[in-house]
C-alpha atoms as one frame of an Amber mdcrd trajectory, in Angstrom:
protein
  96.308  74.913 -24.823  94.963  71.511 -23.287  98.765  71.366 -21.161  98.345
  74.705 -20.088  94.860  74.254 -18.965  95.822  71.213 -17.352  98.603  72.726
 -15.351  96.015  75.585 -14.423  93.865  73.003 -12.953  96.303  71.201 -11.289
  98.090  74.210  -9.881  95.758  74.187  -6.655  96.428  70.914  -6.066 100.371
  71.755  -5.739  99.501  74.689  -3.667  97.573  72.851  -1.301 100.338  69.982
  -0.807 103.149  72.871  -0.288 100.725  74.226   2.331 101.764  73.889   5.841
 105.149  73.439   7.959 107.954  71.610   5.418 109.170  68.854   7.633 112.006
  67.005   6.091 111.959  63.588   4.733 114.470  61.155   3.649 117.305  62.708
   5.585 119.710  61.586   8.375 120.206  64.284  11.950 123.134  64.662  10.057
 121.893  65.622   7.420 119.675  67.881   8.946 122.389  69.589  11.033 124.235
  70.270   7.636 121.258  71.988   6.081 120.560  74.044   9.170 124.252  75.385
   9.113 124.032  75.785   5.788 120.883  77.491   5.871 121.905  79.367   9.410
 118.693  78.110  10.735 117.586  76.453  13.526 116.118  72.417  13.952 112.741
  72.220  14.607 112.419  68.957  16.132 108.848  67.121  16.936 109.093  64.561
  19.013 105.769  62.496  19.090 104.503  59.135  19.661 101.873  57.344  17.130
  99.371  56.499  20.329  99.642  60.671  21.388  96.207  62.596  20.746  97.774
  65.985  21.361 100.420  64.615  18.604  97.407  63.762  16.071  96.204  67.299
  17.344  99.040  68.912  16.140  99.940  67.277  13.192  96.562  67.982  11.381
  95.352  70.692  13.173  98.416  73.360  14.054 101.509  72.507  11.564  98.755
  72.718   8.448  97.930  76.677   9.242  99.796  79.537   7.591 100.469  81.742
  10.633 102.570  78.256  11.791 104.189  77.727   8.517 105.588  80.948   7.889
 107.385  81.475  11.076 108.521  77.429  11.070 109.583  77.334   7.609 111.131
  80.889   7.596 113.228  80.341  10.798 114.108  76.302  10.975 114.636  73.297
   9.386 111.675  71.248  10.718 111.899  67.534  10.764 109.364  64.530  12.987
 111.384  61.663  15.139 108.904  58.965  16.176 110.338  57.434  19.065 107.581
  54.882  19.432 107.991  51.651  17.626 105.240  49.815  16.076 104.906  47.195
  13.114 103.299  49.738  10.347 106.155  51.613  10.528 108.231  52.427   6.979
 112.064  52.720   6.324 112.410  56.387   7.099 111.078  55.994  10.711 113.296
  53.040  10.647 116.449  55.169   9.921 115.873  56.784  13.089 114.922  54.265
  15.583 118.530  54.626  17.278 118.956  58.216  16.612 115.783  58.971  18.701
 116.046  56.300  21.595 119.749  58.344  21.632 118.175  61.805  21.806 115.262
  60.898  24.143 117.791  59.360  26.768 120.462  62.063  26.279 117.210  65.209
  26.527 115.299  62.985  29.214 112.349  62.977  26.549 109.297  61.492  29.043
 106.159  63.241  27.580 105.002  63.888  24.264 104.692  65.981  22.514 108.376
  67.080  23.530 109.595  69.652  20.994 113.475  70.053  20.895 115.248  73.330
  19.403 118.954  73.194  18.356 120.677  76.528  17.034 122.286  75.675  12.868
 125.821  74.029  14.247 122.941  71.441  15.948 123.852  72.628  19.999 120.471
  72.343  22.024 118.804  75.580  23.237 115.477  74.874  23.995 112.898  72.722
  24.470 108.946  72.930  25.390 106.078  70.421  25.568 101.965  69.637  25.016
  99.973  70.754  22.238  98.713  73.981  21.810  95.451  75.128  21.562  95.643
  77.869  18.477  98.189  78.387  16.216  98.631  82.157  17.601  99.574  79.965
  20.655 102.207  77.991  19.436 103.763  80.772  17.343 104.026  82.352  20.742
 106.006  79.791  21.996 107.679  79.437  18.694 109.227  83.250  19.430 110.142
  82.666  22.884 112.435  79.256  21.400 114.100  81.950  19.140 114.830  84.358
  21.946 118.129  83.808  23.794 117.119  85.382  26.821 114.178  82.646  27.061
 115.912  79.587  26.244 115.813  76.969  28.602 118.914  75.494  27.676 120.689
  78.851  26.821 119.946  79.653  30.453 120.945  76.557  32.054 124.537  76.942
  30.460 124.632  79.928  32.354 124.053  78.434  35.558 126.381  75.625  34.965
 128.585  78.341  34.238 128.441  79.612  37.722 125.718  82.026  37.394 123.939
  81.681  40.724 121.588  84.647  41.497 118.754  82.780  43.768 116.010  84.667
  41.761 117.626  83.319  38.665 118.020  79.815  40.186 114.496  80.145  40.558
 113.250  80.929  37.861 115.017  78.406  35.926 113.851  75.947  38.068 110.083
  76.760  37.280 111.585  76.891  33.195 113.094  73.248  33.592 109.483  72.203
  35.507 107.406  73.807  32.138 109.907  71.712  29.658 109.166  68.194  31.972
 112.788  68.294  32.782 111.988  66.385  35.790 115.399  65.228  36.770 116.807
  68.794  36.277 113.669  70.736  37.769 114.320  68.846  40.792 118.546  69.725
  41.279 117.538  73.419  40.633 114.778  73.593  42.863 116.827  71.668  45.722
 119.668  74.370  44.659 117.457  77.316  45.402 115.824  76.184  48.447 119.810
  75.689  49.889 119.789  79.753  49.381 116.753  80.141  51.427 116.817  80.824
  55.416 112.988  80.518  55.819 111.637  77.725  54.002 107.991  78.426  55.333
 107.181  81.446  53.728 104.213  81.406  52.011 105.843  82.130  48.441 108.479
  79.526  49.740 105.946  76.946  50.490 104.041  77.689  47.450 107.535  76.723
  45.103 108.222  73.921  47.327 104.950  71.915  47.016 104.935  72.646  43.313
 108.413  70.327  43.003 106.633  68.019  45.608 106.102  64.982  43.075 107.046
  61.805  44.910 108.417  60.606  48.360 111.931  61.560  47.634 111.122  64.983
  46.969 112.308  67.300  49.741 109.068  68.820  50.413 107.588  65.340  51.279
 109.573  65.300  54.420 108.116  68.505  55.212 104.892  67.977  55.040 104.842
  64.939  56.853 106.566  65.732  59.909 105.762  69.304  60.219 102.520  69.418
  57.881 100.753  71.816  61.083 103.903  74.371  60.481 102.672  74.339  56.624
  99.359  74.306  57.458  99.512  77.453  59.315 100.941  79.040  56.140  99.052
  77.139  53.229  95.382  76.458  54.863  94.002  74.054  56.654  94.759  70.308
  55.419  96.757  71.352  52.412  99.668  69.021  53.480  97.647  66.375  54.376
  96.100  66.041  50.790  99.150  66.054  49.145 100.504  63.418  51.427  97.959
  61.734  50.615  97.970  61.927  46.640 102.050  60.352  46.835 101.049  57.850
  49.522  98.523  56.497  47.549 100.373  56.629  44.177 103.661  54.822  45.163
 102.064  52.655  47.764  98.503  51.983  46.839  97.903  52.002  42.807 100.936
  49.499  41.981  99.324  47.228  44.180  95.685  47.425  43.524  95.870  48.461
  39.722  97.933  45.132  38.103  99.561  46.336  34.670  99.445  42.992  33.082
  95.801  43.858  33.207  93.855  45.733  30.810  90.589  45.554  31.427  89.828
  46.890  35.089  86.888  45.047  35.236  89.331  41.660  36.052  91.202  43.198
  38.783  91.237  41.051  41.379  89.989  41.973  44.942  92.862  43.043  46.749
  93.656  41.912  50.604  92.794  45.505  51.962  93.387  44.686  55.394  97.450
  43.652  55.017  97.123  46.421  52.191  96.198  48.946  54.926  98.785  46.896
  57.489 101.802  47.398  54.944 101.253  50.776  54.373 101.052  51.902  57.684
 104.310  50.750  58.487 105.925  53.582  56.860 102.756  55.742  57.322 100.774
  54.978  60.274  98.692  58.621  60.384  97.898  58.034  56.516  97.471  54.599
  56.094  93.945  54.118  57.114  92.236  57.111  55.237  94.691  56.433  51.978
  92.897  52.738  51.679  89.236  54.227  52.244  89.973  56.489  49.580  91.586
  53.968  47.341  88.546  51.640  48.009  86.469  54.366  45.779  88.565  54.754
  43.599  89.050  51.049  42.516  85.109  49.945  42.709  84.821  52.806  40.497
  87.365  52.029  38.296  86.324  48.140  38.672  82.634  49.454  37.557  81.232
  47.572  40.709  78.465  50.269  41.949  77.309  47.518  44.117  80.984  48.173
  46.441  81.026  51.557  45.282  78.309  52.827  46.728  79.060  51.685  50.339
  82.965  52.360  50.469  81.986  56.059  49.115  79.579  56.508  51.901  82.149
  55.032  54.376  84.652  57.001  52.889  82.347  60.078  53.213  81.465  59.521
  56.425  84.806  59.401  57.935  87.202  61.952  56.206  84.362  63.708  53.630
  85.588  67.299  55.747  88.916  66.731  53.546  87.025  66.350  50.173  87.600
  69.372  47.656  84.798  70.472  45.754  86.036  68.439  42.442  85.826  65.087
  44.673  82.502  65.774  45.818  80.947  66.228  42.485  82.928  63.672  40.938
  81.918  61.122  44.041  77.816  62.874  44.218  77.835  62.266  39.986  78.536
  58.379  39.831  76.444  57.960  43.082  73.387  59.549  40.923  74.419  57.561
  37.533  74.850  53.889  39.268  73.615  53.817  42.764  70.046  53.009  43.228
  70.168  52.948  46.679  67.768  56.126  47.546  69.493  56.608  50.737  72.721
  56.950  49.051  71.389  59.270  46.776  69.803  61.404  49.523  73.884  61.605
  50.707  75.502  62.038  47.541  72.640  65.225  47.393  74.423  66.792  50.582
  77.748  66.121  49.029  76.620  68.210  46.110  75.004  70.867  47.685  78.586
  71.327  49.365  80.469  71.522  45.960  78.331  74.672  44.824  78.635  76.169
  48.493  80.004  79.900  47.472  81.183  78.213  43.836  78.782  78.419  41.108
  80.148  76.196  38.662  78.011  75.464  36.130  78.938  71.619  35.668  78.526
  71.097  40.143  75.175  72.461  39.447  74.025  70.387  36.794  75.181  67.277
  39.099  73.139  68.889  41.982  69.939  69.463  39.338  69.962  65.500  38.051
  70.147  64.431  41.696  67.120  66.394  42.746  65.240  64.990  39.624  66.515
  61.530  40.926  64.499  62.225  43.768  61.635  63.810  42.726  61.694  67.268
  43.491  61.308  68.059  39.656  60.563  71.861  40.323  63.728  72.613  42.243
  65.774  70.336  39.176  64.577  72.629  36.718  65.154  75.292  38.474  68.846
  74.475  39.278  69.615  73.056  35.717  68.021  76.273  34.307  70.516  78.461
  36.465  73.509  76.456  35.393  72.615  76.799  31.488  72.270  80.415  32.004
  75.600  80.522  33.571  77.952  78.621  31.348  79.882  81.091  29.305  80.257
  78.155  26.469  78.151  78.675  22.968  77.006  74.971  23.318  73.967  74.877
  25.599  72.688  72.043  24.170  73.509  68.786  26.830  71.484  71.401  29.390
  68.503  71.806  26.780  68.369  67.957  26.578  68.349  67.547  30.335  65.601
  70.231  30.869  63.584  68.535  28.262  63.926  65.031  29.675  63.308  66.882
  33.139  59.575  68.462  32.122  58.880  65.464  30.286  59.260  63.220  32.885
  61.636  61.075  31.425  65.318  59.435  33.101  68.626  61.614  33.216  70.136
  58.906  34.026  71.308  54.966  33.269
C-alpha cells in the first residue's frame, strides 16, 4: 500500500518532467538521422546561442506548452545544437562543437534563433528564424516547415533545377530574405531584377530597397546616382535616408564605435573633421549630414548631454526636414530627460509637436505631455498625457497613471 501510494504521489512529478517538446540527449547527428529514418520523421533542429533572449524565450516559454509538444513530438525528432562556446559547458554540448560550427557554415547560420528542418534520410528542407510570440504562432510555422509547397529549401531545389518563372524567382527571394539567407536572398533577388525591363516601378522599387542592405547591394547604386528618379516613385527623400543609414554604418560606426571597447562611456573623441573629410571622398553629397547625425548619435550613446544637446540642435537645425517621426521623439525624449538647457527644451517641444502631427501615437504624446510639464504649462501636460492614456489600446495604463499623478502633484517626470 505505502509503494503504491508513493508511486501515486510521485506520478505528477513524472508527468510534469515528460511535459513539453522531447529534445534528444546523448546522441550524435548521426544518430539522430538514424532515428528519424527509422521513425520516418523529420529533425527538428534548434539552433541557439547561450547569450540569445529570444532563445531563453523559447526554451522556457514555447517548447514547455502542449499545443507545441504535440505537433513537435508527433512529427520530428527534436534535438538543441549550441553553437556558442563558453566554459560551463558539459560533454554533450562538447560532442557537438564541430558538428555545429560544420552546419552553421554549410546553412550560413548568422542569427539565432535559426531553426533547421531536414526530411528522415537527414536532406535539408527548411529553415526559419526569431522567436515566436505564442505557441499558436510557432505551430503555424511549424505546419508551413511540413508543407512541401512552403519549404524554403524544397523550393530552392527547384530553381536550381531550372525552374525560372520571375514571379517564382520572386517570391523565393522574399522566402530566402524571411530565413536570413542573406547570401542567397541577395543572388535571387539580383536574378529577378535581370527579368525586369522597368526597374522603377513602384512594386519594383519597393523589392529592390528591401534587398538594399549594404553598399554592394545593387539598389545602392541606384539610389545614389539616380535617388530623384526613385524619389519620384517612393516619396520625397526616401533614397536619401537609406543612403544615409549604409553610409553611416560601413563608414561612420566602425570608426567612432571601437569594439575593443565596452563601455561607451570611454570612447574616445573622434577627429570629426578628417572623419567628415574621409568620408566624403567616396560620398561628397552625404558626408556632411552623415557626421551631424552620427555626432547625436555618439554623445548619446557616450551619455555626454552636455555635447548632446548642442550637436542635436545643430543637427536639427540643418537637416531636421529629413527626420521621421520615430527620430524626433526619440531626439525631443532625451532632450527632456538630460538637457537642462530651457532653450533646448523649448526646441525639442517643436520637434515633438511634429511627431504627433496627423499621428496620434500614444508613446509621441506622452513625450510631448512631459515636455510641456518641463516647462510649466502643467494644464496642457495633463491634458495631453490624459489623451494618450485614453488612447493606448494596452491593459497596462499604469506608467501614464504615475505620470499624471507626479504631474498634479507637482512633482519631477524626469532625472
Amino acid at each position: 500500500m505505502k509503494k503504491l501510494l508513493l508511486i501515486a504521489l510521485l506520478a505528477p512529478l513524472f508527468c510534469s518532467a515528460q511535459e513539453g517538446v522531447n529534445f534528444e540527449h546523448n546522441q550524435s547527428w548521426q544518430q539522430v538521422q538514424a532515428k528519424a529514418k527509422t521513425a520516418h520523421k523529420y529533425i527538428f533542429m534548434d539552433c541557439y546561442t547561450t547569450w540569445c533572449g529570444p532563445c531563453r524565450y523559447m526554451t522556457s516559454t514555447i517548447f514547455p506548452q502542449k499545443v507545441v509538444a504535440d505537433v513537435m513530438n508527433e512529427k520530428f525528432i527534436n534535438v538543441k545544437v549550441q553553437l556558442d562556446t563558453t566554459d560551463n559547458d558539459n560533454a554533450e554540448v562538447k560532442s557537438w562543437y564541430q558538428t555545429g560550427h560544420d552546419l552553421a557554415k554549410q546553412y550560413n547560420v548568422r542569427a539565432y534563433p535559426t531553426y533547421l528542418i531536414f526530411d528522415e534520410n537527414g536532406k535539408i528542407v527548411h529553415r526559419f528564424v526569431g522567436s515566436s510570440r505564442t505557441g499558436e504562432d510557432f505551430v503555424a510555422r511549424l505546419n508551413t516547415a511540413l508543407d512541401p509547397e512552403s519549404q524554403y529549401y524544397t523550393l530552392l531545389d527547384k530553381y536550381n533545377a531550372g525552374e525560372k518563372d520571375p514571379a517564382f524567382i520572386h517570391k523565393l527571394a522574399l522566402m530566402a530574405q524571411d530565413a536570413y539567407d542573406m547570401k542567397q536572398a541577395s543572388e535571387l533577388a539580383n536574378a529577378y531584377l535581370a527579368t525586369q525591363q522597368d526597374l522603377y516601378t513602384k512594386d519594383n522599387l519597393d523589392f529592390i530597397i528591401s534587398f538594399t542592405e549594404n553598399s554592394k547591394s545593387k539598389g545602392f547604386d541606384m539610389l545614389l546616382h539616380n535617388g530623384d528618379k526613385v524619389d519620384e516613385v517612393m516619396g520625397k527623400k526616401v533614397s536619401n535616408g537609406i543612403l544615409q543609414r549604409i553610409i553611416t554604418r560601413e563608414e561612420v560606426y566602425t570608426v567612432i564605435f571601437p569594439r575593443n571597447i565596452p563601455n561607451p562611456k570611454d570612447f574616445p573623441e573622434p577627429d570629426w573633421t578628417k572623419l567628415q573629410n574621409d568620408v566624403a571622398k567616396n560620398y561628397p553629397a552625404q558626408a556632411k549630414e552623415v557626421i551631424s547625425h552620427a555626432q547625436v548619435v555618439f554623445y548619446e550613446n557616450k551619455k555626454d548631454w552636455e555635447k548632446f544637446g548642442p550637436a542635436v540642435v545643430s543637427y536639427m537645425k540643418d537637416y531636421g526636414s529629413n527626420a521621421s517621426p520615430e527620430q524626433l521623439n526619440d531626439f525631443a525624449w532625451n532632450v527632456f530627460l538630460n538637457c537642462s538647457d530651457m532653450a533646448c527644451v523649448e526646441q525639442a517641444l517643436a520637434w515633438s509637436k511634429r511627431s504627433i502631427d496627423n499621428n496620434e501615437e500614444p508613446m509621441f504624446m506622452d513625450t510631448y505631455a512631459n515636455i510641456l510639464y518641463k516647462m510649466g504649462k502643467k494644464d496642457e501636460a495633463i491634458e495631453w498625457e490624459t489623451k494618450a492614456m485614453n488612447l493606448d489600446i494596452s491593459a497596462d495604463k499604469s506608467s501614464y497613471e504615475q505620470t499624471l499623478n507626479k504631474m498634479k502633484n507637482g512633482e519631477k517626470t524626469w532625472n
